[in-house]
C-alpha positions, 0 to 999 in steps of 0.5 A: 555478490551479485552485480551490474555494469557500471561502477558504483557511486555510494557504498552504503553498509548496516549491520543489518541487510534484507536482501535475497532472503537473508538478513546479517550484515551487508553492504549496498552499492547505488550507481545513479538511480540502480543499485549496481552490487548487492553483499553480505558481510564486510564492505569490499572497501571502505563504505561511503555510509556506514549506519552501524546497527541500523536495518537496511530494506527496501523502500515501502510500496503501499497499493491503498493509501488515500492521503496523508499530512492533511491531504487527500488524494479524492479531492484531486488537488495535485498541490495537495496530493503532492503534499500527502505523497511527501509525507509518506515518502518520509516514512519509508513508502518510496512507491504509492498507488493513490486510492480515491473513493465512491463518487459522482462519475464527472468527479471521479474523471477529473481526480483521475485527470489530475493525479494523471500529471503525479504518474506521468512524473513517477510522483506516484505509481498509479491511481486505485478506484476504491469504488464507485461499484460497491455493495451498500451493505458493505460500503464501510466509509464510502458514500452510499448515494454514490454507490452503484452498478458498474457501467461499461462506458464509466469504466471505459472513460476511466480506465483511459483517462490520463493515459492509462493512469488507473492501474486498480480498480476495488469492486463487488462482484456481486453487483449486476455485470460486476464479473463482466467488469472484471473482465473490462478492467483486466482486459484494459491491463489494469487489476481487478480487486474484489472488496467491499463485497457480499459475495458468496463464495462460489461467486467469488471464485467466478470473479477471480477465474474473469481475472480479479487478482486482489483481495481488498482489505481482506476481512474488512467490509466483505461477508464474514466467514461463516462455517455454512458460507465461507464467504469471499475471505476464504475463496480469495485466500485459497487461490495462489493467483490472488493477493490479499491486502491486510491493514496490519495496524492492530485495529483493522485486523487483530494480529492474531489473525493476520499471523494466521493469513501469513500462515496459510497463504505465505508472505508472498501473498500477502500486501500490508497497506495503511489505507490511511486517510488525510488525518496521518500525521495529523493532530485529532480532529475532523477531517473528511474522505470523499464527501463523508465527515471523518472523526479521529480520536486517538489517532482513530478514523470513525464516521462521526456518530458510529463504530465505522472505521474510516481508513487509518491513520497509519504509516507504512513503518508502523505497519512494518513494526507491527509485522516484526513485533507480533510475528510468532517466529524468530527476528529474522524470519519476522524481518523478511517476512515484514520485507516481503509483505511491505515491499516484496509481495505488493510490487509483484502483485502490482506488476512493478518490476524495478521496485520491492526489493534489494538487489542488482538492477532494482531502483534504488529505493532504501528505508534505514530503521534503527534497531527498535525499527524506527526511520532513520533515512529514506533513499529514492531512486538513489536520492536521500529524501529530506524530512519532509516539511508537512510531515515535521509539522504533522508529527510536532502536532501529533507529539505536542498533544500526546 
């Protein structure tokens, strides 16, 4: 048992635990906001919350989530960003970055601004720029007119704005003083991510040896491996400094190769992330990421009139099942390997020290799943989380139409 000062206030147990490496039965004992006493087996006394079969993690961190329940995080509207925050909260992401797009520089400035308010109130655990410093040719569902170099008086008015709100930054390193803007970014302690890229090899073991630590979507929107230019997939996998994100949703990435990610990198460089756009949750339709119309058909985003896929419909949950049903390893081992890659291995990556994981001291932030890895019930910072409104709504829609 590993503990902190102070008595505990709510003792929980499930009969299933992941914490410190191990899954079995336990028990977890919130004080407040912390959890103060961590165990495995029985209770030392008679839980408060007994949930029986269920599995016990920690609270999801997703790094690459544009929006949710109808609402996008680019359009800089703090009621609805809120809203978006909410619904995943309600699936399990007890922490969020809010990923926002390629677009003009005066727009760009005023969503920071906005969603400064969401970070300063620990709503959100900071803004990521998805662009606008891109490669056209791999601009995915990025708007092209807004694509360009890297300016350093734009990086700086951004990087500074809502005081320090921007904690990454995704960018082609192949751009013109695009390794000279790695340098800016994790110079003004905010990560670099390399994505959206064409990049050789060679230049982007550059980028990363000027400080970039993250791979974007790996795979997605960069240079495919070729057996002549490994391309920027392979550089970024075969540093240990760097962490790579995979959009484990079974379309972004086929499973198959995400096992073989994890294999040669480990869990513990690994960042599974919806990328979800304002559709999660919602009905089929037509919906919008940045100033680009998005069409979901069976829960998929595509730019209208193309095979382009528009970030996701996802959920952390469903990420997380994913991980656990597709991992060629036992239940356990899949169980902490889908910890690790949910919670663990974002929040390091990140820099976020209190979150992430089970133990004494960190915030109390849980996810309860059924067996069959389900949500049951939410705890952030001590606190159980209500379904939330937009997310019912949302998922009455979604379950009315299936």
């Amino acid at each position: 048992m590993t503990r902190v000062s102070g008595s505990g206030e709510h003792l929980l147990a499930a009969g299933t635990v992941v914490a410190g490496g191990t899954v079995g039965p336990g028990w977890v004992e919130l004080a407040g906001e912390r959890i103060s006493a961590v165990g495995s087996g029985a209770p030392p006394r008679t839980p408060d919350t007994d949930f029986g079969d269920a599995v016990l993690v920690p609270g999801f961190v997703d790094v690459h989530v544009h929006g949710g329940a109808g609402a996008a995080f680019p359009d800089g509207d703090v009621g609805a960003a809120l809203q978006a925050v909410r619904f995943h909260r309600a699936h399990g992401s007890t922490t969020m970055l809010a990923s926002l797009v390629a677009a003009a520089p005066d727009e760009l400035l005023k969503a920071v601004d906005a969603l400064a308010e969401l970070v300063t109130d620990g709503e959100l655990a900071g803004v990521h720029l998805e662009g606008p410093w891109l490669a056209t040719a791999r601009c995915g569902a990025h708007d092209p007119l807004q694509l360009r170099d890297p300016d350093p008086a734009e990086l700086d008015r951004l990087l500074r704005a809502g005081a320090g709100a921007v904690r990454m930054i995704t960018l082609a390193p192949e751009l013109t003083g695009g390794v000279d803007a790695v340098r800016r970014i994790t110079g003004a302690g905010a990560i670099a991510a390399l994505g959206h890229t064409d990049a050789t090899y060679e230049l982007t073991k550059d980028a990363i040896a000027a400080g970039a630590r993250m791979g974007t979507h790996l795979f997605n929107a960069m240079a495919p491996v070729h057996h002549r230019e490994p391309g920027p997939a392979v550089a970024l996998l075969e540093d240990p400094r760097v962490t790579v994100e995979l959009v484990t949703d079974g379309l972004h990435v086929h499973p198959a190769l995400w096992e073989h990610v994890v294999r040669a990198a480990g869990a513990g460089r690994v960042a599974a992330v919806t990328d979800a756009m304002a559709a999660a949750g919602m009905p089929d339709g037509e919906y919008h990421l940045g100033a680009l119309r998005v069409a979901v058909r069976d829960r998929v985003a595509r730019l209208p009139g193309t095979g382009t896929i528009a970030g996701s419909t996802a959920t952390t949950d469903e990420l997380f099942a994913n991980i656990v049903r597709h991992a060629a390893t036992s239940r356990e081992e899949a169980l902490l390997r889908a910890v690790a890659m949910t919670s663990t291995t974002p929040a390091k990556a990140m820099g976020l020290a209190d979150v992430g994981a089970i133990e004494a001291g960190s915030r109390a932030d849980l996810v309860v799943l059924t067996e069959d890895l389900k949500v049951q019930e939410v705890y952030r910072r001590g606190d159980r989380i209500p379904r939330d409104p937009p997310a019912s709504r949302a998922e009455s829609a979604r379950e009315s139409r299936d």
